[in-house]
N, C-alpha and C positions, 0 to 999 in steps of 0.2 A: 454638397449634400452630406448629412452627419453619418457619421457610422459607426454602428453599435458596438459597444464589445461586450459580451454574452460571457455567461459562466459556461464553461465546458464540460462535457461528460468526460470526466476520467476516468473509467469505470463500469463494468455492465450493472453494478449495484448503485453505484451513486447517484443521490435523490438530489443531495446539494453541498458545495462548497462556500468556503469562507474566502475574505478576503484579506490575505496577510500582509502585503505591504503595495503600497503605489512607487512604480520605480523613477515615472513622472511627476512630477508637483503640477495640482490643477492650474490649466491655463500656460502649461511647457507645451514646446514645438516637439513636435515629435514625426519619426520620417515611418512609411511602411516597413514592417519587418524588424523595427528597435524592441528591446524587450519593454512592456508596459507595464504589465504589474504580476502581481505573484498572487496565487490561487490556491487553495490548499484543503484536498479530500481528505476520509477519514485517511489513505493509505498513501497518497504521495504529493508533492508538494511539483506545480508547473508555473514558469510563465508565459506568459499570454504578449504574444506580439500584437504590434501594432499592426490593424487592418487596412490602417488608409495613413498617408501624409495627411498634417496638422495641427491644431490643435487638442490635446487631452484634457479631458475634463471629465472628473468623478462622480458618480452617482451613488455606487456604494463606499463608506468609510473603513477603511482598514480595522478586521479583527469583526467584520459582521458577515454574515452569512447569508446568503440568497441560494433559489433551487437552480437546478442543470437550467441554461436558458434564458435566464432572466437577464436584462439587464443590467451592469456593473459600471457602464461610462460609456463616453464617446470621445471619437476622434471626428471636429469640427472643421471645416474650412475658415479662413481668416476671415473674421466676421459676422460668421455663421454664430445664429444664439443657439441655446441649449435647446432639445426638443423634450413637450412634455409627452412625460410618460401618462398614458391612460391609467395603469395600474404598476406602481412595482411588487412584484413579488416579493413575499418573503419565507423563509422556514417558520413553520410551527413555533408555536408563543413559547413551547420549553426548551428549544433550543436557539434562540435567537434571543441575540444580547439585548439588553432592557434598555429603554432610551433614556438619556441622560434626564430630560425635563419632561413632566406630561402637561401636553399644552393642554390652556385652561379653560377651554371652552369644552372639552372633552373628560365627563364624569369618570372618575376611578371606579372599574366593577366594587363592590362592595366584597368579594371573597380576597381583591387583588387588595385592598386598604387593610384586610384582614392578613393576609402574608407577611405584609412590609411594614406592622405594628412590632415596635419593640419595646418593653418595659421599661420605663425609664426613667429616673426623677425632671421632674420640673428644671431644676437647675442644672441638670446634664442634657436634655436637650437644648435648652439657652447657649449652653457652651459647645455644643457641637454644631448651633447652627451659626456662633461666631465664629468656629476654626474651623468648617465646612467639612465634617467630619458625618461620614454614612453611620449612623446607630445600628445596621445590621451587620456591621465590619465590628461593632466593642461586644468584646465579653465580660459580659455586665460580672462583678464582685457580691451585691448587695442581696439583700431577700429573696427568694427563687431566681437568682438572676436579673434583678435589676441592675439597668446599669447608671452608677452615680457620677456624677462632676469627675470624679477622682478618675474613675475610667476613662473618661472621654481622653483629658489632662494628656495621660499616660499616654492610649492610642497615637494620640497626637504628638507626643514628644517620637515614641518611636518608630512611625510614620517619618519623621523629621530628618528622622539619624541615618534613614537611609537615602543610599545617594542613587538616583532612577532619573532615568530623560522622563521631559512631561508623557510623552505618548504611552511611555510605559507604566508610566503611574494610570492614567487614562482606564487602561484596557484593564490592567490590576483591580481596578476598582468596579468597573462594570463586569469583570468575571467574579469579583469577590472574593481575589487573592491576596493570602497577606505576603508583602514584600521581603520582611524579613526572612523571609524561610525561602527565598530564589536568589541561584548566586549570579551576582555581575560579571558579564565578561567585556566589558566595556572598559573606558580611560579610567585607572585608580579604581577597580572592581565594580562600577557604576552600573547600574543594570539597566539593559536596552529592552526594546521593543520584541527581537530575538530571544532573549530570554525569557520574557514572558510566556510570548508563546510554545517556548519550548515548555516550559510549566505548565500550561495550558492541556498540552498533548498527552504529560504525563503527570496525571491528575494526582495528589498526595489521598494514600488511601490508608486506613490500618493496615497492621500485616494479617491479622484475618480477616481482610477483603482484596480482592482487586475489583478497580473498574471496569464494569460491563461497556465501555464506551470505545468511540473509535476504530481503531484497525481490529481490534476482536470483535466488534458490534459487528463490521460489516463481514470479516469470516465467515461468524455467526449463520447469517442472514444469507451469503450463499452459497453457503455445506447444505443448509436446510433444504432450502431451496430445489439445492441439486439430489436430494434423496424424495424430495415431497413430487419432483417433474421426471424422475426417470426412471424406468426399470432396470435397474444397478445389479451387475453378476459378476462376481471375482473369480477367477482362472488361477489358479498358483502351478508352479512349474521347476525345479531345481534341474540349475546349471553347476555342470563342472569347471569350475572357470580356474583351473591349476595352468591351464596353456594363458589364460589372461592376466595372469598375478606374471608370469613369467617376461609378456609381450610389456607388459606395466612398466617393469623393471628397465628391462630392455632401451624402452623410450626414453625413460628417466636418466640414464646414461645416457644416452645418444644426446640428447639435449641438454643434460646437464641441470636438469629442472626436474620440481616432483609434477608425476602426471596421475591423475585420481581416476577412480573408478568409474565416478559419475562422468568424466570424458570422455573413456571410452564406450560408456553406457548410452551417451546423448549418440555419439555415432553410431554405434548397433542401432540404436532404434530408429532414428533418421533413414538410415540406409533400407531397414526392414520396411517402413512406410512405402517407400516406392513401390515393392511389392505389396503392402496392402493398403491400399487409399483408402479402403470405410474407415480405418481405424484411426484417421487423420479427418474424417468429414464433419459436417455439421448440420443439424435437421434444423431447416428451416419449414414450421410449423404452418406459420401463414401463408406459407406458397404450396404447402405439402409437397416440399421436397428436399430431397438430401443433397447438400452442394459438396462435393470433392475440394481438396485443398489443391491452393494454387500453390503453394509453397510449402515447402515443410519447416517449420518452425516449433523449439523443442522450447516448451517450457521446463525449468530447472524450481523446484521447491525450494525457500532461503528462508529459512528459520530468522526469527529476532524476538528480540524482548518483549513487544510487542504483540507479536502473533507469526505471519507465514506471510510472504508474498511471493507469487513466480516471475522473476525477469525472461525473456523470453531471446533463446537462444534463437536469430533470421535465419533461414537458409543452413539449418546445419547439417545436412546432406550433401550441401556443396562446400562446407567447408572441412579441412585438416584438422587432425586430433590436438595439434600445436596451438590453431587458432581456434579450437571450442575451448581449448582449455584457456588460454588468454581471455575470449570474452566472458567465461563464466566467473573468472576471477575478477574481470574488472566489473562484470553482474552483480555479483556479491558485494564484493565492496560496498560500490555505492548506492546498494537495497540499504544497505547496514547505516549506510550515511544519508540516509535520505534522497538521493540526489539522481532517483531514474527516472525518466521523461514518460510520455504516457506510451509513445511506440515503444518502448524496452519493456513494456508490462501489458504489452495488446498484440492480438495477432495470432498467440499461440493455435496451434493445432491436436498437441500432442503433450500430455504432461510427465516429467520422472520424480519420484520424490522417493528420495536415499533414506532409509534410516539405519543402514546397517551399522553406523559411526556409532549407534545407542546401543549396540549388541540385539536389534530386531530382528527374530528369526522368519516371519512370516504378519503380515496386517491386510486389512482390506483398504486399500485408499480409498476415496470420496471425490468423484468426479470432479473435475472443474469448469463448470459452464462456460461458455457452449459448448466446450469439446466431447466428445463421445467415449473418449478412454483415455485410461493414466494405469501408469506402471509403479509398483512400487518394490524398491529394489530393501533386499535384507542385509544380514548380516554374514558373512563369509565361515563356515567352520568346516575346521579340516578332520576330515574321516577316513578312517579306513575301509576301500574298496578291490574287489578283487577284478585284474587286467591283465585281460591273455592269461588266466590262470594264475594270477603271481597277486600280493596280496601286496598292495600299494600304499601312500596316506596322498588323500585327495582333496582339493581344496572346494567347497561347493556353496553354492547360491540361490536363494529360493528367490523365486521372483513373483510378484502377486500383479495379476493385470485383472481391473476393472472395465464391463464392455457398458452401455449403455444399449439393452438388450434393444431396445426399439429402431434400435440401426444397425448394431450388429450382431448378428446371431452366434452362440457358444464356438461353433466348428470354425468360422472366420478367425474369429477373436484367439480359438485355441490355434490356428496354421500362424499368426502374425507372432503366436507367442513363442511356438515351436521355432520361427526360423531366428526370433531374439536368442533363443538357446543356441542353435545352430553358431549362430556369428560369435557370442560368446565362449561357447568349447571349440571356435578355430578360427582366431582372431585373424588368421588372414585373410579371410573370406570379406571383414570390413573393408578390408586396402584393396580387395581383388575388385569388390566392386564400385570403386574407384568414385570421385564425386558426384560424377553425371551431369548431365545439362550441360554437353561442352566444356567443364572444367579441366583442366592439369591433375593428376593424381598424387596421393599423398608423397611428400618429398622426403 
């Protein structure tokens, strides 16, 4: 019996993915559980195992795009034919690549013959359809932009000069990229299929523009989202955190490794969760009801070039200040590198986003759906405070927490923020209360 393999939701935002590469060749055996091919949202790139022992066999061609759901191929039994599909899906006509040929029994809209006219002499289209050269790939030299023989010529010679696998010429040409301006990382600088689309991702813009597209499209789409669906109230609150710059230190010795803010900040607030579960829940709307988290899972903010994505710290109530800091680092990493699965970026409960590193003294963060609250930790400056009478220089911390008032009311929201203060100005208070759920305490 055939068995589908479907585009995946990566994403509470994601409508539809593309498809980057087949790790299969149509008509390879392939066993359940082998990687099959590779998927790619605006924000992370997944592969897609095999569902069944079989045959593979492709539906969609690499570098095209279908919605969440649709089918993208199947795994056949030996001899089994291909099933047809009633309908394939596809993305919207502005985002989904153009087909190579329009069969001819099928009229061109007349707005669509009007897009894909290009001004041109006589004798330069002759010569571009003997060297199979796209007329809205030349820029034309001639009269308003005609383009003459001598352009095509040119195109074509430096078309020539570059050295590209066919696939990657392929996709180049149906996005409408010019080669010469993408560098090869292939045999002798040869540019791959990889490289394109890393071109692809990161579209060539003026420097008075960036692209509206991709990882900020989808931001975009739900920061809004999460301002247009919630009743959003910011809390702010300044800690003394001179006893935490001290335990910081501390650690950092004992280990021999630097230990950051944001680590110990993921475990205060893990820890504080236990005590307040709304501020970890989630309103489901269609059941009209709020579900408690089964696990505390801290999402961590990670800035890129790009835009923001949160990898999402399992269980970090149950784990050591040692091991939030190792996974956040290897978090980072490979956010930076592309290379997080979809459970390292799903799941969360609970959001932190640092910007103290930019000298921000106080903000309001922007929920992250579905979750109900985020913390947004500032910038550290030292003041002079009067203690026990005695006139000190103190290290301190504002902290901004956003509630999702429809779940949780200001007085909640203000006790889960007060007791984040609390662990912050007496950092032993994280270690006293220990991982919980059965675990070993901090070593």
């Amino acid at each position: 019996m055939a068995t589908k393999v479907i585009m995946p939701k990566l994403g509470m935002a994601m409508k539809d993915g593309k498809v980057v590469k087949w790790l299969k060749d149509d008509g390879d055996q392939v066993q359940k559980g082998e990687p099959l091919v590779v998927v790619m949202s605006k924000k992370i790139t997944y592969k897609i195992e095999a569902p069944a022992d079989g045959v593979a066999r492709h539906v969609v061609a690499p570098n095209e795009s279908r919605p969440v759901g649709a089918v993208i191929g199947f795994v056949l039994q030996p001899g089994e034919e291909m099933p047809e599909l009633e309908e394939v899906p596809s993305v919207p006509a502005e985002e989904a690549p153009a087909p190579e040929v329009a069969k001819a029994e099928e009229p061109v809209p007349e707005e669509e013959v009007e897009r894909r006219f290009v001004p041109a002499s006589p004798a330069a289209r002759r010569r571009a359809e003997q060297l199979g050269v796209d007329l809205t790939q030349v820029e034309g030299s001639g009269p308003d932009g005609l383009v003459t023989e001598d352009d095509v010529d040119r195109f074509h010679e430096e078309r020539a000069a570059v050295r590209a696998s066919p696939l990657a010429r392929r996709i180049a040409e149906e996005e409408g990229l010019d080669l010469t301006r993408i560098e090869g990382t292939g045999p002798e600088g040869r540019i791959v299929e990889e490289d394109v689309l890393r071109a692809l991702e990161r579209p060539e813009a003026p420097p008075s523009a960036v692209p509206f597209a991709g990882m900020r499209q989808a931001i975009a789409e739900q920061m809004a989202c999460s301002l247009r669906s919630m009743a959003q109230l910011t809390l702010t609150a300044t800690a003394d955190v001179t006893e935490l710059k001290r335990t910081r230190q501390a650690l950092g010795e004992r280990w021999d490794r630097k230990v950051s803010y944001t680590d110990l900040l993921v475990k205060a607030v893990a820890v504080a969760l236990r005590d307040h579960p709304m501020l970890g829940a989630q309103l489901d709307e269609q059941a009209d009801q709020i579900l408690l988290p089964e696990e505390i899972n801290v999402g961590v903010a990670v800035a890129l070039d790009e835009g923001l994505i949160v990898p999402v710290v399992h269980d970090a109530d149950r784990l050591t200040i040692l091991e939030i800091s190792d996974r956040i680092q290897d978090l980072a990493r490979r956010a930076r590198a592309n290379e997080l699965s979809v459970d390292e970026v799903s799941g969360g409960v609970f959001t932190l986003t640092n910007l103290g590193m930019y000298g921000v003294d106080a903000f309001t963060p922007i929920i992250n759906p579905p979750e109900v609250a985020i913390l947004g930790v500032g910038t550290i400056a030292e003041e002079l405070a009067l203690i026990d009478g005695q006139v000190a220089a103190r290290s301190k911390m504002v902290l901004s927490l956003t509630i999702d008032h429809r779940v949780v009311d200001g007085a909640p929201g203000a006790a889960f923020l007060q007791t984040v203060v609390q662990f912050l100005e007496h950092p032993a208070l994280i270690f006293a209360e220990g991982p919980g759920r059965g675990e070993a305490g901090e070593g």
